[in-house]
C-alpha positions in Angstrom: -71.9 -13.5 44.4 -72.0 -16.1 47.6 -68.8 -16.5 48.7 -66.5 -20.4 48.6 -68.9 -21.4 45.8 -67.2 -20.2 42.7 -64.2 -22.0 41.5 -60.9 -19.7 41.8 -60.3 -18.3 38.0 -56.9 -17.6 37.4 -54.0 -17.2 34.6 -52.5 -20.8 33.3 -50.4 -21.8 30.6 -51.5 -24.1 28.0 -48.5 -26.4 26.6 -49.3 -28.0 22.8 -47.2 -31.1 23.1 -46.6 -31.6 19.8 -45.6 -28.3 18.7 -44.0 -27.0 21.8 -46.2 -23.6 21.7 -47.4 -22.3 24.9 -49.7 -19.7 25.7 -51.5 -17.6 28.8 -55.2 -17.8 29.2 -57.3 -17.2 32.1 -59.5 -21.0 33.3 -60.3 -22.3 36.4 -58.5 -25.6 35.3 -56.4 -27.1 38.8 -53.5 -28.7 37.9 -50.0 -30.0 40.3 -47.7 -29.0 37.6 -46.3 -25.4 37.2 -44.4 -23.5 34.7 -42.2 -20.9 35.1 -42.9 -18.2 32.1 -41.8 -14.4 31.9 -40.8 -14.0 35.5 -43.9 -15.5 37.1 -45.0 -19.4 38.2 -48.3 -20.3 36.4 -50.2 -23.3 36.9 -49.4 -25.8 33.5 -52.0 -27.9 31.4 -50.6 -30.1 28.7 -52.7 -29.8 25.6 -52.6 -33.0 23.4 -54.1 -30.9 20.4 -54.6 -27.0 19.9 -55.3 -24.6 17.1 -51.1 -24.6 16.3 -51.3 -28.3 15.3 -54.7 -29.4 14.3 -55.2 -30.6 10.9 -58.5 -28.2 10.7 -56.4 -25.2 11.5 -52.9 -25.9 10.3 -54.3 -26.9 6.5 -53.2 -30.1 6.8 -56.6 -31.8 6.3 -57.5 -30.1 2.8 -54.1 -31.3 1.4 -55.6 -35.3 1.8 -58.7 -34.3 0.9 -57.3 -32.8 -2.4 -54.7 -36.0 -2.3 -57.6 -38.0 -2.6 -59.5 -36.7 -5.1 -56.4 -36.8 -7.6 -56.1 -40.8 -6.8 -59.9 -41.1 -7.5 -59.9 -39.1 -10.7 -56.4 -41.0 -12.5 -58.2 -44.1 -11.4 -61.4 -43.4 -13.5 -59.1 -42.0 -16.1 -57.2 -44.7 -16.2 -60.5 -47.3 -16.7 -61.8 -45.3 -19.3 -58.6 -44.8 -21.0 -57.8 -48.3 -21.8 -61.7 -49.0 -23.1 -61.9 -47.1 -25.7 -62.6 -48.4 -29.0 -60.4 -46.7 -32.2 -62.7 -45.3 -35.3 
């Protein structure tokens, strides 16, 4: 490999903001904050979203979805329920 072309790839910690949850991964990221973690001083990058509080992951999303189609069924239940004619 040439040499002072390849961006320096190093351990960082990712911080989810909303959950608090950090971990170690290896990026070339550059950041001007640093954490202190297990003894050692690791560059920091603040995650808005990760895998620890996206709806995707976390389940989240399938409990609207299923929300949803509980609203749309009493709705159509409900229409139907008032028309129908007595034998």
């Amino acid at each position: 490999m040439k040499e002072g072309i390849h961006p320096e790839y190093r351990e960082v910690v990712f911080l989810d903001q909303q959950t608090g949850n950090s971990f170690i991964s290896r990026s070339t990221l550059h950041t001007r904050d640093t954490i202190e973690k297990d003894g050692k001083t690791y560059p920091l990058f603040k995650c808005d979203v990760t895998s620890e509080s996206h709806p995707f992951y976390t389940g989240a999303q399938t409990r609207i979805v299923e929300t949803g189609r509980v609203e749309q069924f009493r709705a159509r239940f409900a229409r139907t329920a008032g028309t129908r004619k007595s034998s």
